[in-house]
Structures are given as C-alpha cells and as structure tokens.
PDB file of N, CA, C and O in Angstrom:
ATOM      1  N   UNK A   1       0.850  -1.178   0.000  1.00  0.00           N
ATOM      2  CA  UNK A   1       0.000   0.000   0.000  1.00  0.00           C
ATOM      3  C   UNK A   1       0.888   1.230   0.000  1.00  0.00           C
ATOM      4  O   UNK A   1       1.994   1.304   0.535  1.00  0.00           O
ATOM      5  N   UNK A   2       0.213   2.255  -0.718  1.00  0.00           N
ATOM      6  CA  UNK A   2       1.551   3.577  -0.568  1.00  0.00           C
ATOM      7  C   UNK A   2       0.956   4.259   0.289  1.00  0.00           C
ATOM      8  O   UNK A   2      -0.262   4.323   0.453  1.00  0.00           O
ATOM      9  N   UNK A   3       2.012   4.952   1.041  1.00  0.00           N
ATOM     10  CA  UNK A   3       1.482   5.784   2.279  1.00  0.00           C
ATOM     11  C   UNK A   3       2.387   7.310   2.253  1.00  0.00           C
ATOM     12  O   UNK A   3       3.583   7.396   1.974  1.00  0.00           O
ATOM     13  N   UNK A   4       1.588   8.317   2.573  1.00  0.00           N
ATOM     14  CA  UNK A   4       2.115   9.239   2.434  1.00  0.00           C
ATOM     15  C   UNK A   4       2.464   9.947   3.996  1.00  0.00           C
ATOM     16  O   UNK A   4       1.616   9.983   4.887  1.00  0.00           O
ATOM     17  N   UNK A   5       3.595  10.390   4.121  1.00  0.00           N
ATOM     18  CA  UNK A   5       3.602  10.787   5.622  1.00  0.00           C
ATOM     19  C   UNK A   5       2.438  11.995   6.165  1.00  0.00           C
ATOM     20  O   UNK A   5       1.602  12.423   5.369  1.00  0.00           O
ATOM     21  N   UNK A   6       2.483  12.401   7.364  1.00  0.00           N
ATOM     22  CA  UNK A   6       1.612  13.544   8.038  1.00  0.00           C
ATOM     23  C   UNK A   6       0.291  12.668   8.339  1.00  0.00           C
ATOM     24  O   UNK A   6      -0.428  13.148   9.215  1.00  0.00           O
ATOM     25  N   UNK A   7      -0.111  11.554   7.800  1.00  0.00           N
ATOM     26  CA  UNK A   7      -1.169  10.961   8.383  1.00  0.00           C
ATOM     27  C   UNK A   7      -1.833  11.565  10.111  1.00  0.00           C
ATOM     28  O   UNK A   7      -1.259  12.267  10.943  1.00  0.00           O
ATOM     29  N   UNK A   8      -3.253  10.932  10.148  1.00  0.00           N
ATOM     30  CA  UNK A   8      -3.532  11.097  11.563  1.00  0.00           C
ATOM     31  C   UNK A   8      -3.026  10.772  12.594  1.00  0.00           C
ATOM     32  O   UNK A   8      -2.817   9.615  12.959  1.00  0.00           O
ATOM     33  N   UNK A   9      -2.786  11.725  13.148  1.00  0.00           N
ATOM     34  CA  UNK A   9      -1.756  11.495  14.589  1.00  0.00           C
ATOM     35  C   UNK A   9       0.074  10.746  14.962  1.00  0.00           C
ATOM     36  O   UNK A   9       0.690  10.034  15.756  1.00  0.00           O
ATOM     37  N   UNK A  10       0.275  11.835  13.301  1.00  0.00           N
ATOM     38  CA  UNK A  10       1.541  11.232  13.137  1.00  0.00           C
ATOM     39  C   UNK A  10       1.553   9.722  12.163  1.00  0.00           C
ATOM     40  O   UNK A  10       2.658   9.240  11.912  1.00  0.00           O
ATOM     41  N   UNK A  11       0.640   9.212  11.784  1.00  0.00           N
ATOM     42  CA  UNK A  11       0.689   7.920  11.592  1.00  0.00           C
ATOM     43  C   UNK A  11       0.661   8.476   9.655  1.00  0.00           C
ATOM     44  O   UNK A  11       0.358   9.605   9.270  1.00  0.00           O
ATOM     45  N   UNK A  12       1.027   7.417   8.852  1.00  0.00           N
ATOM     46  CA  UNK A  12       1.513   7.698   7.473  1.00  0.00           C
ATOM     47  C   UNK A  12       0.020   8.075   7.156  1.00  0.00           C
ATOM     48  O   UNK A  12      -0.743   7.777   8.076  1.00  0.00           O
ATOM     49  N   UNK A  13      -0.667   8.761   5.880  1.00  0.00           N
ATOM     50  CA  UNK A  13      -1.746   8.726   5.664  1.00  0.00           C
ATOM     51  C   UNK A  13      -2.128   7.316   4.303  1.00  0.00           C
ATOM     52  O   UNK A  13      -1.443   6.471   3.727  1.00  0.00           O
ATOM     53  N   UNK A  14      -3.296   7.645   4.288  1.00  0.00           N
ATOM     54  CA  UNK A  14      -3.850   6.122   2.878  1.00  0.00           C
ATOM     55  C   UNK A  14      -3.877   7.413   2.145  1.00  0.00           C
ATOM     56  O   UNK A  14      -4.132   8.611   2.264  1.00  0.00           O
ATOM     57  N   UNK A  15      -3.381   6.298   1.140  1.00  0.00           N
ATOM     58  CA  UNK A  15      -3.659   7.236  -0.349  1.00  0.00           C
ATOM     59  C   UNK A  15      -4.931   6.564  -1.231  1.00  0.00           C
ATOM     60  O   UNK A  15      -4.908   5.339  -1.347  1.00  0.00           O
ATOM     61  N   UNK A  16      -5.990   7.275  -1.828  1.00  0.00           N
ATOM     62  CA  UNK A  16      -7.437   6.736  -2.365  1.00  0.00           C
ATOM     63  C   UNK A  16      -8.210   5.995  -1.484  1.00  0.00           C
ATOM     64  O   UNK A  16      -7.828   5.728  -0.345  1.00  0.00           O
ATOM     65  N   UNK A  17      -9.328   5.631  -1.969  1.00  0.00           N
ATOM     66  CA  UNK A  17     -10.196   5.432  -1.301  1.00  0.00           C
ATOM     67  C   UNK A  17     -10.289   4.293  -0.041  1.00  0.00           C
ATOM     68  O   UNK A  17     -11.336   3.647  -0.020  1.00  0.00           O
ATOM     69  N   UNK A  18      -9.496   4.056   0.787  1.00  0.00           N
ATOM     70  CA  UNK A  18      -8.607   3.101   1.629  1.00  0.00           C
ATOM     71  C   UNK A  18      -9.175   3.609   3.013  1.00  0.00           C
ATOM     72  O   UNK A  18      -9.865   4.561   3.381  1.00  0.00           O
ATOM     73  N   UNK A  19      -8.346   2.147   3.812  1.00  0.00           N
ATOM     74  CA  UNK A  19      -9.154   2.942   5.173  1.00  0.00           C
ATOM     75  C   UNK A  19      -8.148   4.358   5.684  1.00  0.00           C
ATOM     76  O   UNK A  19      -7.177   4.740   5.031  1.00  0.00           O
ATOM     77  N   UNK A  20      -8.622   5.001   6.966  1.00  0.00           N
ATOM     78  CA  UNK A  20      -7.886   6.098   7.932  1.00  0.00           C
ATOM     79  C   UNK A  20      -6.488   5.560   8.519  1.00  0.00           C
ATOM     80  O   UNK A  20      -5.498   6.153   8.948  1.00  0.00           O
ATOM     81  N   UNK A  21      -6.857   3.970   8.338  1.00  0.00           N
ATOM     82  CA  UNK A  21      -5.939   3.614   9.133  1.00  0.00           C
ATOM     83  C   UNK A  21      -4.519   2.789   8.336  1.00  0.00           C
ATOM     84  O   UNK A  21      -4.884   1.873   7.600  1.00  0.00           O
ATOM     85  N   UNK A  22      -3.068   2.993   8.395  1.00  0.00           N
ATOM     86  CA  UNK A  22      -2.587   2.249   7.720  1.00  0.00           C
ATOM     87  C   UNK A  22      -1.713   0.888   8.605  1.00  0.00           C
ATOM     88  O   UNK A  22      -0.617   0.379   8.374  1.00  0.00           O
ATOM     89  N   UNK A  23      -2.409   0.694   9.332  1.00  0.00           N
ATOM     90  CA  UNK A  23      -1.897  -0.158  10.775  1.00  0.00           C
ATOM     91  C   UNK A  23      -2.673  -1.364  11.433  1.00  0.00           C
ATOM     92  O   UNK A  23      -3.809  -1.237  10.975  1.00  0.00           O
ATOM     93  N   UNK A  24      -2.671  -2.148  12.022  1.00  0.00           N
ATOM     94  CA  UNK A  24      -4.096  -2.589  12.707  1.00  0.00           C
ATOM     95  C   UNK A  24      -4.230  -2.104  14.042  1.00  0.00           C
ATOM     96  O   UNK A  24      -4.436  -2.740  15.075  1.00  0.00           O
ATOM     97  N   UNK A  25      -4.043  -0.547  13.814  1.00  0.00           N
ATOM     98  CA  UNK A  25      -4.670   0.165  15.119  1.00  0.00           C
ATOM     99  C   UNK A  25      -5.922   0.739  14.797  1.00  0.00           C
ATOM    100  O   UNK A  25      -6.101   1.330  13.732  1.00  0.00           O
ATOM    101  N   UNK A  26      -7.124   0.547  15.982  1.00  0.00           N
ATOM    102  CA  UNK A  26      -8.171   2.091  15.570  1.00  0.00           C
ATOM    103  C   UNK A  26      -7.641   2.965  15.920  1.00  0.00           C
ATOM    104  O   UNK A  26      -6.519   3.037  16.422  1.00  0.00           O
ATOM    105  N   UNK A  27      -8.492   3.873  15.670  1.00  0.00           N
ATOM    106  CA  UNK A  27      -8.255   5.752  15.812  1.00  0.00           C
ATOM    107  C   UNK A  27      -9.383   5.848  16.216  1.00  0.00           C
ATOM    108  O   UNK A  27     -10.349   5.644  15.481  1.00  0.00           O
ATOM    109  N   UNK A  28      -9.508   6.248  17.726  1.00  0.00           N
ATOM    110  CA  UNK A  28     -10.623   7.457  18.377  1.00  0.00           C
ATOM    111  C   UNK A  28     -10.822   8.273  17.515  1.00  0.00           C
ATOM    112  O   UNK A  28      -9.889   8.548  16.760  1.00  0.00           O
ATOM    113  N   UNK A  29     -12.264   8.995  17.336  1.00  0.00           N
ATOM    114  CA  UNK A  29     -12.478   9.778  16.809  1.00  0.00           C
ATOM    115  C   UNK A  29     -13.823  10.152  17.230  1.00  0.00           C
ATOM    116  O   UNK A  29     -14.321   9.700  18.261  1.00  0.00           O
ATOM    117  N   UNK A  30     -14.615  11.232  16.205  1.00  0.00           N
ATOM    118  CA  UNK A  30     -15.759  11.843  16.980  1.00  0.00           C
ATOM    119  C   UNK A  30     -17.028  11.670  15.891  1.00  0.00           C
ATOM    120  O   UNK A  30     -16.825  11.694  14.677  1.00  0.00           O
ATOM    121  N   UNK A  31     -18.305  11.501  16.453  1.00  0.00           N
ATOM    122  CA  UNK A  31     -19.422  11.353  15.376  1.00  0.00           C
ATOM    123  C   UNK A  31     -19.607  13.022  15.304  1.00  0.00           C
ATOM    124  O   UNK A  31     -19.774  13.757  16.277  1.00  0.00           O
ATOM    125  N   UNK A  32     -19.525  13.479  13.705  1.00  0.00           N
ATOM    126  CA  UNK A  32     -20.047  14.886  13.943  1.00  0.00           C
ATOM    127  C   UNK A  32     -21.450  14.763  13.303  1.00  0.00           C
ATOM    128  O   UNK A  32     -22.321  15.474  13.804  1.00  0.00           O
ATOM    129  N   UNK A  33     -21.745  14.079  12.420  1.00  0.00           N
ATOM    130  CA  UNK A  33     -23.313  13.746  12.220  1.00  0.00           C
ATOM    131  C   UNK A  33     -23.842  12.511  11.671  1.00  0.00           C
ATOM    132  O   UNK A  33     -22.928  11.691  11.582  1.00  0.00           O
ATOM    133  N   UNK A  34     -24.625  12.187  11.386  1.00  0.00           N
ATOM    134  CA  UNK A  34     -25.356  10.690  10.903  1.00  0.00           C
ATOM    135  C   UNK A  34     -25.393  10.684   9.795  1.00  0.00           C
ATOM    136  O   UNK A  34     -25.445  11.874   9.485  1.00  0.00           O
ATOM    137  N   UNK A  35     -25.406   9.859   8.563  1.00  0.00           N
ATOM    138  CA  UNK A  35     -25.800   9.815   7.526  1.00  0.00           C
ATOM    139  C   UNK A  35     -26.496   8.513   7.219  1.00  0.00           C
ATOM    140  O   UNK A  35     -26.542   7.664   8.109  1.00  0.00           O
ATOM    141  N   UNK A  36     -27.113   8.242   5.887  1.00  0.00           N
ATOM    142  CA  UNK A  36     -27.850   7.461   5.374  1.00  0.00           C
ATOM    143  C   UNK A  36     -27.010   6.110   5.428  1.00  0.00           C
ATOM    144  O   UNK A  36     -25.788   6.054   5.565  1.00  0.00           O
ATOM    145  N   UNK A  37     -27.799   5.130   5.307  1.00  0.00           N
ATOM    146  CA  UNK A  37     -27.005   3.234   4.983  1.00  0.00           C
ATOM    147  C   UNK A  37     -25.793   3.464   5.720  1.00  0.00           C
ATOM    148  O   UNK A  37     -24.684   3.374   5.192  1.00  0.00           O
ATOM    149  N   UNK A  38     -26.029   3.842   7.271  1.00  0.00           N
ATOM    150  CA  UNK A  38     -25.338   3.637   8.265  1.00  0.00           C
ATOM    151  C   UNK A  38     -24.259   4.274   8.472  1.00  0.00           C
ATOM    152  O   UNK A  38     -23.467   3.982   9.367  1.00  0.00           O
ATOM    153  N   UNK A  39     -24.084   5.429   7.475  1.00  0.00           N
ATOM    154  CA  UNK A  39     -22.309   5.866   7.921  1.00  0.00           C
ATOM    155  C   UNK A  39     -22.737   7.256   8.517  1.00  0.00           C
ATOM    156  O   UNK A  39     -23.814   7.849   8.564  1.00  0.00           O
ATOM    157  N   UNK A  40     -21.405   7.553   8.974  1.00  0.00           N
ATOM    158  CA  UNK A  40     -21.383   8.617   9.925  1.00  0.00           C
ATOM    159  C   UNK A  40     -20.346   9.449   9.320  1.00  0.00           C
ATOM    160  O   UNK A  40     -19.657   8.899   8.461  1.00  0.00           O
ATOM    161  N   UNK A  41     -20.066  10.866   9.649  1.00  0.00           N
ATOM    162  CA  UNK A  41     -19.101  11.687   9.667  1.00  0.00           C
ATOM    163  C   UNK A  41     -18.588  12.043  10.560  1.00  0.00           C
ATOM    164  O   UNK A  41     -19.104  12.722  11.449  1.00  0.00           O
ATOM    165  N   UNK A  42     -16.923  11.475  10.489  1.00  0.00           N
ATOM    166  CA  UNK A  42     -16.472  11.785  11.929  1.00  0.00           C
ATOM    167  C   UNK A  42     -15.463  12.586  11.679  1.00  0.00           C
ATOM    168  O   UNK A  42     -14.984  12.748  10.557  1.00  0.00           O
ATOM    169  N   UNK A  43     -14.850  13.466  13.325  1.00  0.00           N
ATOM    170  CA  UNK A  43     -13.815  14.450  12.962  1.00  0.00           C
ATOM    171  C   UNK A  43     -12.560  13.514  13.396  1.00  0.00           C
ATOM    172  O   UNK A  43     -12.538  12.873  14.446  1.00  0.00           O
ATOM    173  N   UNK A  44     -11.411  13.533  12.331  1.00  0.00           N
ATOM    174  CA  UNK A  44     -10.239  12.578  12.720  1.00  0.00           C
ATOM    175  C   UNK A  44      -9.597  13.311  12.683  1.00  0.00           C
ATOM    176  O   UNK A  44      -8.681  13.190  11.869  1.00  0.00           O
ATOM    177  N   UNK A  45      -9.643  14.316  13.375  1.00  0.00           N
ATOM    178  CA  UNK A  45      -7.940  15.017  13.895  1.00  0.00           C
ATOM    179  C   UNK A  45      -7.634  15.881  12.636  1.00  0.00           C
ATOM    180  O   UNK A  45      -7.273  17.051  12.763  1.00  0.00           O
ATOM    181  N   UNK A  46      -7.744  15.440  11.731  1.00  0.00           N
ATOM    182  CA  UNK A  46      -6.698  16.228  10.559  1.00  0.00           C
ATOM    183  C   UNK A  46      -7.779  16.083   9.519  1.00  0.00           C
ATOM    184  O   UNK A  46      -7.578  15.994   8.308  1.00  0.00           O
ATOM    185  N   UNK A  47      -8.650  16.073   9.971  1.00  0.00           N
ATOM    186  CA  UNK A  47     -10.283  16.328   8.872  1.00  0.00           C
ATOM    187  C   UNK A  47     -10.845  15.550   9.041  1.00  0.00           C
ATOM    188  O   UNK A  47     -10.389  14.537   9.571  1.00  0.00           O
ATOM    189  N   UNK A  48     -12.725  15.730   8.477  1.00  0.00           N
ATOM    190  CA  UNK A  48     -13.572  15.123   8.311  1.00  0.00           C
ATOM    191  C   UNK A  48     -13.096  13.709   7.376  1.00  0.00           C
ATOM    192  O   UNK A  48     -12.321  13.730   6.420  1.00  0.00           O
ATOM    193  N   UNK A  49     -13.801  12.483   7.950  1.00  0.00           N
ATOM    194  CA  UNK A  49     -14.014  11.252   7.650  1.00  0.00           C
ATOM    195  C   UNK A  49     -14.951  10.822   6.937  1.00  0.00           C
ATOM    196  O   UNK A  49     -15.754  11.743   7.086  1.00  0.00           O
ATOM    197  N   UNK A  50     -15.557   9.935   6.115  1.00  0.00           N
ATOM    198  CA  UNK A  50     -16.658   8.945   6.329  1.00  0.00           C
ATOM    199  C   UNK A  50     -16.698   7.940   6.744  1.00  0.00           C
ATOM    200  O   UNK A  50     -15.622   7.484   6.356  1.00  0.00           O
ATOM    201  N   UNK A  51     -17.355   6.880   7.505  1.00  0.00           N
ATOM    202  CA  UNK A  51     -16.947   5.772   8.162  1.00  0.00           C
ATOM    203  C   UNK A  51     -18.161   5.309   8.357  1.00  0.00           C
ATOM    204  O   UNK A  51     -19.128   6.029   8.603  1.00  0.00           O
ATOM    205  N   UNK A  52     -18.189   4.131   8.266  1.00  0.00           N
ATOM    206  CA  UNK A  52     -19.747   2.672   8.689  1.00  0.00           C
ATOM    207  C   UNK A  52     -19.768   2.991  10.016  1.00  0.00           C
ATOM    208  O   UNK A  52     -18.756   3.079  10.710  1.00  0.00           O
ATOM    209  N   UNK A  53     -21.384   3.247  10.558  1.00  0.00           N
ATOM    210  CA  UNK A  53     -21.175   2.807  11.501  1.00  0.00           C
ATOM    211  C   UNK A  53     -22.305   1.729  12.063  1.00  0.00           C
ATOM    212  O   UNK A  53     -22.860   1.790  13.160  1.00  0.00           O
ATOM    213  N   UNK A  54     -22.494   0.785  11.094  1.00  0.00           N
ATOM    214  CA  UNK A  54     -23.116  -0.410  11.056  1.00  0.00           C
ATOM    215  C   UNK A  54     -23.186  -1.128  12.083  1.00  0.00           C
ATOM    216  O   UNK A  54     -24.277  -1.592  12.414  1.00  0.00           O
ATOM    217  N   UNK A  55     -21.913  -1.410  12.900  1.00  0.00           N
ATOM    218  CA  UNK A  55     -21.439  -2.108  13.965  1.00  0.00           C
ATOM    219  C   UNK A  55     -22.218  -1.968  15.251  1.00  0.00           C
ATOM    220  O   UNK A  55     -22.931  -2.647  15.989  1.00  0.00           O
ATOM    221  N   UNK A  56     -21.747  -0.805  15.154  1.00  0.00           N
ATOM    222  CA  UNK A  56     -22.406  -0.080  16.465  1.00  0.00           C
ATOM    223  C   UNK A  56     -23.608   0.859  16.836  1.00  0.00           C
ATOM    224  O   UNK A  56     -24.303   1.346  15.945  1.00  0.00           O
ATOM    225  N   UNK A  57     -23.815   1.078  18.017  1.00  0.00           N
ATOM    226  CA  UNK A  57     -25.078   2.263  17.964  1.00  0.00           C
ATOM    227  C   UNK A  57     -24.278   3.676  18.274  1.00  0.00           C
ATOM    228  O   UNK A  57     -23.962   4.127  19.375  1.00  0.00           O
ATOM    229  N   UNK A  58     -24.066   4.192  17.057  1.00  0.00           N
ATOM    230  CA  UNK A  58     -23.428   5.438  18.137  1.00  0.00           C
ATOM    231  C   UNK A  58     -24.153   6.547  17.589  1.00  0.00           C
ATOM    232  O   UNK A  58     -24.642   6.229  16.505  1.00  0.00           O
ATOM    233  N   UNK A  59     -24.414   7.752  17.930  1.00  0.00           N
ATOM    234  CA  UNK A  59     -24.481   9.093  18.098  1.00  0.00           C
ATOM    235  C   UNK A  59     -23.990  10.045  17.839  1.00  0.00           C
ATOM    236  O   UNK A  59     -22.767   9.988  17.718  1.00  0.00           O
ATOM    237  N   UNK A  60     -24.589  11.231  17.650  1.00  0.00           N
ATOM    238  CA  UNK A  60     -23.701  12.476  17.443  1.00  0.00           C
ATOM    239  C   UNK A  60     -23.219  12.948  18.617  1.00  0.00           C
ATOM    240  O   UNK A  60     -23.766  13.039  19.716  1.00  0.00           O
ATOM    241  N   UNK A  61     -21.942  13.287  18.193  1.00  0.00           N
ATOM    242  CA  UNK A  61     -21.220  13.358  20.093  1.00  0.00           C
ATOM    243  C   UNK A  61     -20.425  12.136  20.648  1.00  0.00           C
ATOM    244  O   UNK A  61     -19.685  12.250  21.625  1.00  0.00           O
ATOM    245  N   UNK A  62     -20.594  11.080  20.048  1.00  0.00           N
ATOM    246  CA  UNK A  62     -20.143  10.180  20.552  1.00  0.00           C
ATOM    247  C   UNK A  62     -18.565   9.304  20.104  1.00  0.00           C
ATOM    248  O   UNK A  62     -18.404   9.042  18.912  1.00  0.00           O
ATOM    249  N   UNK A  63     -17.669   8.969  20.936  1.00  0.00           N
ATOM    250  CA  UNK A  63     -16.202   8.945  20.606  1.00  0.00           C
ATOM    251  C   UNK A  63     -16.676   7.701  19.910  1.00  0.00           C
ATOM    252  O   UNK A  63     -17.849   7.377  20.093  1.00  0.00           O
ATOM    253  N   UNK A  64     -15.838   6.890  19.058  1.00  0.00           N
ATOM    254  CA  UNK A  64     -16.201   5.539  18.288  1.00  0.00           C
ATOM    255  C   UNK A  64     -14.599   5.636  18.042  1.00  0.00           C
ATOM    256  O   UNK A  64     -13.899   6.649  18.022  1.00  0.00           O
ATOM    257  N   UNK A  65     -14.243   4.336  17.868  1.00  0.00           N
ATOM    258  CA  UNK A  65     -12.828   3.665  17.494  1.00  0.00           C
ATOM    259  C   UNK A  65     -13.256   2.828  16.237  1.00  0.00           C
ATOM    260  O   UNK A  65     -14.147   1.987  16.125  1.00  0.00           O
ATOM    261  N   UNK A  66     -12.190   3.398  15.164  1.00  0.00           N
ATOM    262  CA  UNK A  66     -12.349   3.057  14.145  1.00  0.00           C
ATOM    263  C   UNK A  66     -11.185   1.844  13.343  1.00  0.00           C
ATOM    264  O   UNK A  66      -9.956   1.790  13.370  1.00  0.00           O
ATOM    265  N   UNK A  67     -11.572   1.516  13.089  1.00  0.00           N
ATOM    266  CA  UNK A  67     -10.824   0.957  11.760  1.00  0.00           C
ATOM    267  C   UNK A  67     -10.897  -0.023  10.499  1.00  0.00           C
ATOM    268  O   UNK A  67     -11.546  -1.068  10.445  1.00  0.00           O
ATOM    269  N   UNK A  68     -10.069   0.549   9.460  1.00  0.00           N
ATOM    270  CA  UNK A  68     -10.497   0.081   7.913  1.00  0.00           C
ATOM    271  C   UNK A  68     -11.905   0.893   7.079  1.00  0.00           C
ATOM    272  O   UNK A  68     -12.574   0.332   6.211  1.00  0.00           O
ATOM    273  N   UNK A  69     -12.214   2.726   7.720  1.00  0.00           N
ATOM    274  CA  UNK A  69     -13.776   2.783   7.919  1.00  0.00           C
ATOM    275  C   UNK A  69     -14.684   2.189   8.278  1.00  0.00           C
ATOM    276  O   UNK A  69     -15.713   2.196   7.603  1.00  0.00           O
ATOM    277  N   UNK A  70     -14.594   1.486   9.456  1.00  0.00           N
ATOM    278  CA  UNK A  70     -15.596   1.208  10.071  1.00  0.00           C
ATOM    279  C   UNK A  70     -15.346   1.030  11.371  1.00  0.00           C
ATOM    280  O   UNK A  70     -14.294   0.585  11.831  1.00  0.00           O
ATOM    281  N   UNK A  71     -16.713   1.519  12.245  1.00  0.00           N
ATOM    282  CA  UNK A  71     -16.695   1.928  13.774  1.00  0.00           C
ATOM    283  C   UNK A  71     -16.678   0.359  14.166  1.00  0.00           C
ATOM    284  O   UNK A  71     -17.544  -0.476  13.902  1.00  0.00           O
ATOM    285  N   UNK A  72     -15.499   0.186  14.845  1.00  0.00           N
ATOM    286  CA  UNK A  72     -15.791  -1.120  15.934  1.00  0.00           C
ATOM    287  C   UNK A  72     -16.260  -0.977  17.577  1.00  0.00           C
ATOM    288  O   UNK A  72     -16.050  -1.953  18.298  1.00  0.00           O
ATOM    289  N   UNK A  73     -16.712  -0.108  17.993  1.00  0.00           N
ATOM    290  CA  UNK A  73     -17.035   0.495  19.650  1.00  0.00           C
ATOM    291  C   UNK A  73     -17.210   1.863  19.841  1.00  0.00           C
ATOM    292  O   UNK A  73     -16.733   2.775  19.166  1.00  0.00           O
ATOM    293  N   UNK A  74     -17.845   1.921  20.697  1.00  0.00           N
ATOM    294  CA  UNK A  74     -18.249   3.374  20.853  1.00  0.00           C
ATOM    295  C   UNK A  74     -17.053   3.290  22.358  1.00  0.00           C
ATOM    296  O   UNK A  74     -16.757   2.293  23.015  1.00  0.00           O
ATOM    297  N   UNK A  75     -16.646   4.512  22.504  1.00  0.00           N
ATOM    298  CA  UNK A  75     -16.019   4.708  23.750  1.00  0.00           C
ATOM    299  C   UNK A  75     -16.318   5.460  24.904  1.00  0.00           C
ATOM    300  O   UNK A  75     -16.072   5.169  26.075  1.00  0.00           O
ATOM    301  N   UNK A  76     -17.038   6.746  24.314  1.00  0.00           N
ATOM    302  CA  UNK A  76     -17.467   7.888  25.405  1.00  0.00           C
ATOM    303  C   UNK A  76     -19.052   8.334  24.251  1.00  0.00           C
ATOM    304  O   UNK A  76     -19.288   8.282  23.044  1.00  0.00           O
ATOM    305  N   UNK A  77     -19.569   8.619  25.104  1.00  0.00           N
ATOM    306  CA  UNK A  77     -21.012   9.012  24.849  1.00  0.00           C
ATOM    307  C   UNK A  77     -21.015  10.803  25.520  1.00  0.00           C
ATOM    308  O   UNK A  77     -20.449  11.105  26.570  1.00  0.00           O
ATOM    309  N   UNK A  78     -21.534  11.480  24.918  1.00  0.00           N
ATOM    310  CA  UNK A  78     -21.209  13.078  25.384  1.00  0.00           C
ATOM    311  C   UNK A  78     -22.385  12.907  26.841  1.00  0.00           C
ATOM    312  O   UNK A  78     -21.824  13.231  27.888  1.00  0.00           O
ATOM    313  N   UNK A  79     -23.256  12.645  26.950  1.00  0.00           N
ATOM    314  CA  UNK A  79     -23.915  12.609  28.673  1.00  0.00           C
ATOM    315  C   UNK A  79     -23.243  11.932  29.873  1.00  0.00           C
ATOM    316  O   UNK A  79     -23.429  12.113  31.076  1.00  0.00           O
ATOM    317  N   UNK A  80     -22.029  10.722  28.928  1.00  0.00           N
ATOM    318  CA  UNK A  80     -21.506  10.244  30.014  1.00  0.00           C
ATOM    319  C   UNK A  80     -19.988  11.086  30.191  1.00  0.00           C
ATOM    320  O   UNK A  80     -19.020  10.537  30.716  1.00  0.00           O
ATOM    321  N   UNK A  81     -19.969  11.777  29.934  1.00  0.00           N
ATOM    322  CA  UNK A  81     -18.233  12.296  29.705  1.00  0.00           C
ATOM    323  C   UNK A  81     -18.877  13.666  30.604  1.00  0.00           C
ATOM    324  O   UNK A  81     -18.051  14.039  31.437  1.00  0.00           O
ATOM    325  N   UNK A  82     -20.245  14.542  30.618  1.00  0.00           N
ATOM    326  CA  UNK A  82     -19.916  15.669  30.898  1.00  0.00           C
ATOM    327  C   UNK A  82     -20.864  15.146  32.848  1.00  0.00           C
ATOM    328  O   UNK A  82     -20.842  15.817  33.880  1.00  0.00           O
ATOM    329  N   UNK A  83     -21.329  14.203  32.680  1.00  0.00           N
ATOM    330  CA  UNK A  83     -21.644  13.749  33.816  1.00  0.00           C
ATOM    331  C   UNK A  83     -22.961  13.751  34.187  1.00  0.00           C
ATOM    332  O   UNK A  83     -23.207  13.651  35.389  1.00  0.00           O
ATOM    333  N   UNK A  84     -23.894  13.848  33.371  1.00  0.00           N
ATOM    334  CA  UNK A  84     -25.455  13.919  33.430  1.00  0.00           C
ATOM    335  C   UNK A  84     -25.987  13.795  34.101  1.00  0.00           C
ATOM    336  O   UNK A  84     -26.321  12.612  34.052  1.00  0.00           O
ATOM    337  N   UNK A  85     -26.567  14.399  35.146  1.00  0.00           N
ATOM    338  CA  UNK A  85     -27.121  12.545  35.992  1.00  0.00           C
ATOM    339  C   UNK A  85     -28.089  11.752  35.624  1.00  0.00           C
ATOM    340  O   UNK A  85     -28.714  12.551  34.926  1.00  0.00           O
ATOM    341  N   UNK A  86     -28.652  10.829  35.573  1.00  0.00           N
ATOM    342  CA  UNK A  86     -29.267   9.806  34.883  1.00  0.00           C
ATOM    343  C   UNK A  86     -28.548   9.095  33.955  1.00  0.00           C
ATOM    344  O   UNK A  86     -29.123   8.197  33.340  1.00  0.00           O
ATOM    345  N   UNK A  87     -27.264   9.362  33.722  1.00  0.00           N
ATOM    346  CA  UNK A  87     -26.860   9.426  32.052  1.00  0.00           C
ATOM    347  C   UNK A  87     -26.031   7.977  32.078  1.00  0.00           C
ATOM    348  O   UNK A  87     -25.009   8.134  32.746  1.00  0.00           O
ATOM    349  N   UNK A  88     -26.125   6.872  31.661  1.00  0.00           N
ATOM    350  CA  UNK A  88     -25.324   5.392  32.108  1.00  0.00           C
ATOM    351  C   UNK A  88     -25.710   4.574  30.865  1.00  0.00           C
ATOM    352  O   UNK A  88     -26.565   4.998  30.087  1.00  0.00           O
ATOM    353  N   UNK A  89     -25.204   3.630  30.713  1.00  0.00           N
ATOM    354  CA  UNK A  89     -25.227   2.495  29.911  1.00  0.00           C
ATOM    355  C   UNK A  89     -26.607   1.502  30.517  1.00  0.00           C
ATOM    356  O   UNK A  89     -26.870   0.423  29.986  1.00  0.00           O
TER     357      UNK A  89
END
C-alpha cells in the first residue's frame, strides 16, 4: 500500500479510497453527524471522515474507534463524559 507521511496522529496517511488507518490500530475519533445506509461523519484530527457505523449504535457526540472505515465500539457518549445525571449504559 503507498502511504504518504503527516497521516492522523503522526501515523503515514492512505492514499485513495482506503481505510484512515494504515496499521491494525483504531483511531478514536468523533461522530459529527449521521448519515444514510449507516455511515457517519467523523472528525479525525486532521479532517472530516466517512466511516460505517453499522457495527455499532453510536451518536452524534459520541467517541467511536475506528478501523479500515468502520466503527468497531463506541467509547465515550457526550452525557456520560460531561456527567449527566441519569446518564449510564
């Protein structure tokens, strides 16, 4: 695969339509809104994404770990991070 340096978070970037990731690490990242046949737009550090988020149930606001474009877990939920009360799994 060719990789170009400056990637997210230091990491090389994908070149074409490939995943965010060029590693078998996810990348935290953020839902900034919902879209249609399950994908989401997320903010990855060094720009907007598209990414599945088929897997999981996540939200706008909500951290998701990604990889290959696609959400494998949600991590933080914005009611549980700012401390809601009621706000739990």
């Amino acid at each position: 695969m060719n990789v170009e340096p400056d990637g997210v978070g230091g990491r090389p970037a994908c070149i074409g339509d490939v995943c965010i990731t060029c590693s078998d690490t996810a990348v935290e990242v953020r839902v900034l809104r919902l879209l249609e046949d399950q994908m989401a737009v997320v903010d990855a550090g060094a720009g907007e994404e598209t990414v599945s988020v088929a897997l999981v149930n996540a939200g706008v606001g909500d951290r998701i770990l990604v990889h290959a474009r696609e959400a494998i877990a949600v991590v933080g939920a914005p009611a549980l991070e700012t401390g809601t009360p009621g706000a739990g799994p």
